[in-house]
ZATI-611679 format. One line per 3 residues: number of its first residue (from 1); for each residue x, y, z of C-alpha. Coordinates in steps of 0.05 Angstrom, whole numbers, plus 5000, padded with zeros to 4 digits. Example, Ala and Ser with C-alpha at 12.3 -4.5 7.8 and 13.67 -1.06 7.14 Angstrom:
! residues 2
1	5246 4910 5156; 5273 4979 5143;
! end
This chain:
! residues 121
1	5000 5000 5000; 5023 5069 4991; 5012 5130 5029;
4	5006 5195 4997; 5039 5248 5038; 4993 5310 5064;
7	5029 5379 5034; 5028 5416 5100; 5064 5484 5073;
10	5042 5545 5077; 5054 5612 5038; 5069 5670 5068;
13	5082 5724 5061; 5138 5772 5104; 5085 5832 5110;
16	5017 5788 5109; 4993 5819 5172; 4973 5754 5201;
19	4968 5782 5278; 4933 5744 5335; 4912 5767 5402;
22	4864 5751 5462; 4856 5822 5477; 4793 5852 5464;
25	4796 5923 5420; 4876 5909 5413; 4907 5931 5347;
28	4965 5928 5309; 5010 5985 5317; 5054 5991 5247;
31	5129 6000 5247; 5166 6058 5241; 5226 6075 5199;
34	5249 6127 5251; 5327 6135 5226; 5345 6194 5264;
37	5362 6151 5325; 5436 6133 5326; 5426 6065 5344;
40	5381 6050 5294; 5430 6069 5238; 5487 6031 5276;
43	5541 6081 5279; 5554 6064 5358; 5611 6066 5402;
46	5622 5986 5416; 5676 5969 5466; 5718 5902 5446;
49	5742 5860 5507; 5781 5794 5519; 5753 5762 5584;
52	5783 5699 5620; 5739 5695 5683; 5694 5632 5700;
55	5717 5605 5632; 5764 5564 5654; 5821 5610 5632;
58	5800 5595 5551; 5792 5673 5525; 5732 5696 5503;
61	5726 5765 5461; 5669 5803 5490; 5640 5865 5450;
64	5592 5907 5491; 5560 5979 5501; 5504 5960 5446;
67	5441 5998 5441; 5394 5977 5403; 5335 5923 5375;
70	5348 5858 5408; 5343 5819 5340; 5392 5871 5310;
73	5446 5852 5366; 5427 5775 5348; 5453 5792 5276;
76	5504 5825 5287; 5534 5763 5333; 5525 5721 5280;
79	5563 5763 5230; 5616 5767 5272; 5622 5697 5291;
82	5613 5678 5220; 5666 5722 5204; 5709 5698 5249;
85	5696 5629 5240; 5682 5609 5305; 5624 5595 5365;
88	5602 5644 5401; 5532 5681 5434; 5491 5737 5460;
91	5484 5737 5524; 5457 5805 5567; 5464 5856 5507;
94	5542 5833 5499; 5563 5794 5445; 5610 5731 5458;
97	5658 5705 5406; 5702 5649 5430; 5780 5661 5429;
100	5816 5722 5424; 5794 5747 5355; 5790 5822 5376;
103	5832 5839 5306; 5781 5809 5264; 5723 5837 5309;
106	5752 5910 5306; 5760 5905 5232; 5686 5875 5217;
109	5655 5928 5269; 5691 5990 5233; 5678 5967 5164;
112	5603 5958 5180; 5607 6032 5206; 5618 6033 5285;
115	5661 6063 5327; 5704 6018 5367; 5745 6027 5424;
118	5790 5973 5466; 5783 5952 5526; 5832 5925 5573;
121	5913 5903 5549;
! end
């Protein structure tokens, strides 16, 4: 016997304004393209760290003093550990790359516009 297999995708679309909420009278409140903040455009002053503590002495390259969108920090991590080519996470508004890649950091953050200052030695 064969089986046919149920097609469970769905379409959608990135703007399809599918919303859902238990609220009575709630609506949607649509997003702003307010640029005029400086943390929106991403021209911040990021400070690049190498931390050893309760790591077990392995470094750890710590960039913090982000403000911003939480999902924009989330991207930004993952640029910078894909540039680097190594693990790493977000963890309370700092970004975590493992090892001491603080040249390759510097260089991604100033070629994607920030201003970076060092931190420690």
């Amino acid at each position: 016997m064969t089986r046919k297999k149920k097609n469970n995708t769905r379409v959608r679309l990135e703007n399809d304004g599918m919303v859902f909420s238990t609220q009575p009278g709630w609506t949607a409140m649509e997003e702003s393209d307010d640029s005029s903040n400086s943390a929106a455009t991403g021209k911040q002053l990021l400070y690049v760290s190498l931390n050893r503590k309760q790591r077990a002495g392995k470094p750890v390259t710590l960039v913090e003093g982000y403000s911003g969108d939480a999902m924009k920090l989330l991207l930004l991590g993952k640029e910078l550990k894909t540039t680097c080519g190594v693990g790493g996470a977000v963890k309370e508004g700092c970004v975590l790359i493992q090892g001491d890649q603080r040249k390759k950091v510097i260089a991604t953050l100033e070629g994607m516009g920030h201003q970076v200052k060092i931190k420690g030695g």
